[in-house]
C-alpha positions, 0 to 999 in steps of 0.5 A, a space after each residue: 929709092 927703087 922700091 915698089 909702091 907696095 914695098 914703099 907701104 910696107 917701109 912706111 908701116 915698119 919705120 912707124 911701129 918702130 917708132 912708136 916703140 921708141 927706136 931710133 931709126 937713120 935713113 939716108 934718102 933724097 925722096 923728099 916727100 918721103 923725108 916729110 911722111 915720117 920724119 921727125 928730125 932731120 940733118 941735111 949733109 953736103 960733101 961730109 958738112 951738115 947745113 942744117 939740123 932740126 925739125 921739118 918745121 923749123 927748115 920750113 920756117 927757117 928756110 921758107 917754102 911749103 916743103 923740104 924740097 923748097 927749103 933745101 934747094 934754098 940752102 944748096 941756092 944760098 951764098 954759104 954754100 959752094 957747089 962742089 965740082 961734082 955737081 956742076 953741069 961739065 962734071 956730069 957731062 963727062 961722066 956721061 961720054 964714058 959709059 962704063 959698059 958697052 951694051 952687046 943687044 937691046 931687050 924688048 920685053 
């Protein structure tokens, strides 16, 4: 995440020469549609466990929905999967009242 559109193309390119040189290529990321472009295998990780491990249209198939986003949010949805306290609403909600810095101005530019 953070890339720009051109910077975005330019990954994309690199990722599938490398690819088609045989290379084997890891990227972590939570763009999903990202995952979807390039991706032939992919492994899904939660809190250091892997959930799932496969190819995009056996997610699909395995999890429904029309796109990784779908089928993952089904996994995170599903009964074997406890939500870590890191995910719930009160953990966020505290991080958020400690701000880790105080701002000294605001910038217009």
């Amino acid at each position: 995440s953070g890339l720009d559109p051109v910077a975005m193309i330019q990954l994309r390119a690199l990722i599938q020469r490398e690819k088609q040189k045989g290379k084997i290529i890891l990227i972590t990321t939570h763009i999903m549609s990202f995952v979807e472009e390039i991706a032939d295998e992919i492994v899904f990780l939660l809190e250091g466990r892997i959930y799932f491990r496969g190819s995009l249209q056996m997610l699909k198939e395995t999890y429904g929905g029309s796109s990784v986003e779908q089928a993952i949010a089904t996994i995170l949805n599903g009964s074997a999967i406890q939500t870590p306290d890191t995910l719930s609403p009160q953990h966020h909600q505290i991080l958020a009242s400690q701000p880790r810095f105080q701002p000294t101005g605001l910038y217009a530019g």
